[in-house]
C-alpha positions in Angstrom: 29.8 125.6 82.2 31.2 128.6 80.8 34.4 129.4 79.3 36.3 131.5 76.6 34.7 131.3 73.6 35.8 128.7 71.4 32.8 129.2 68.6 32.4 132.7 66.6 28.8 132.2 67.0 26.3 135.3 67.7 24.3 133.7 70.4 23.2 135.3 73.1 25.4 135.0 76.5 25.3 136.0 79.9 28.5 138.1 80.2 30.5 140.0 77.5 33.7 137.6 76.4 32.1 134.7 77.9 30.6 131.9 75.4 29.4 128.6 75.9 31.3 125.5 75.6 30.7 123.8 72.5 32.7 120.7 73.5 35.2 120.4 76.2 39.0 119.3 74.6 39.4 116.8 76.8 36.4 114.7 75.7 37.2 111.4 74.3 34.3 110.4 71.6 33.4 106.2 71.6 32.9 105.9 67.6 29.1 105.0 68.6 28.4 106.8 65.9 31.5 105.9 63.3 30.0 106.7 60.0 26.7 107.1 60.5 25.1 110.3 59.7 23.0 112.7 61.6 20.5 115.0 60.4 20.4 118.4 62.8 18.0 121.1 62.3 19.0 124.4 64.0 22.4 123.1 64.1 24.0 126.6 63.3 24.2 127.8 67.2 23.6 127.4 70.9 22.5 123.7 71.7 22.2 122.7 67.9 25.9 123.5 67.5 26.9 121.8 70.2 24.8 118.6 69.6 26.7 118.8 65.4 30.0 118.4 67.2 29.6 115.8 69.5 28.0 113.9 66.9 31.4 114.4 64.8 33.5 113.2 67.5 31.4 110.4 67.8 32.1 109.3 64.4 29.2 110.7 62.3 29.1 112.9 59.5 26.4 115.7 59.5 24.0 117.9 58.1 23.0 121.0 59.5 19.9 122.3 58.7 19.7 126.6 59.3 17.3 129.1 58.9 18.9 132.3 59.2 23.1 132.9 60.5 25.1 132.0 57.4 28.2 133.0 59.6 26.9 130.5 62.7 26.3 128.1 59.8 30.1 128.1 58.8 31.4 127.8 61.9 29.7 124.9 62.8 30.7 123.2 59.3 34.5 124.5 60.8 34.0 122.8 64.2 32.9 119.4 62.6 35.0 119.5 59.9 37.9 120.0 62.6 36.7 116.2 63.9 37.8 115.3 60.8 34.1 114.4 60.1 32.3 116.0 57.0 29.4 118.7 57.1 26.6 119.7 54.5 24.6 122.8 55.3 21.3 123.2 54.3 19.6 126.6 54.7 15.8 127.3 54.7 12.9 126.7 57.2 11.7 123.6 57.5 8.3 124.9 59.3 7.1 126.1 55.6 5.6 123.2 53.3 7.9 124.1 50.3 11.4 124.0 52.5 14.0 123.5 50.2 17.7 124.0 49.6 
């Protein structure tokens, strides 16, 4: 489903204006997750982002790891955050052996 954009994020979309949904506002989260935490890598965009924040309203508090969009990066801490759920990024590449903060 697509709608206005909700997220700043640079990801690719079909039509100019038009972004993907990061979470509709009328979803209701269970607490499954109610302070648990949740380790995401790619979480700065696209599916990533998406998983970050539905994880929040769940109940969990999360950490995004990122390899490149700073700017994506911060938005997603903004989105969680906004569940009232905290956020830690981490930015590096965990495909290389010496991945580090």
């Amino acid at each position: 489903m697509k709608t206005q954009n909700k997220s700043q994020s640079k990801s690719k979309v079909p039509k100019e204006g038009m972004f993907p949904e990061v979470i509709r506002e009328n979803y209701l989260g269970s607490k499954k997750l109610l302070n648990k935490k949740a380790v995401i890598s790619g979480g700065d965009s696209g599916i990533g982002q998406a998983v970050a924040v539905h994880f929040a309203r769940e109940g969990a508090d999360v950490i995004i790891i990122y390899k490149e969009s700073d700017k994506d990066a911060r938005e997603t801490l903004k989105l969680v955050e906004k569940e009232g759920r905290s956020c830690i990024l981490l930015k590096g590449d965990v495909s290389k052996k010496n991945f580090q903060n």
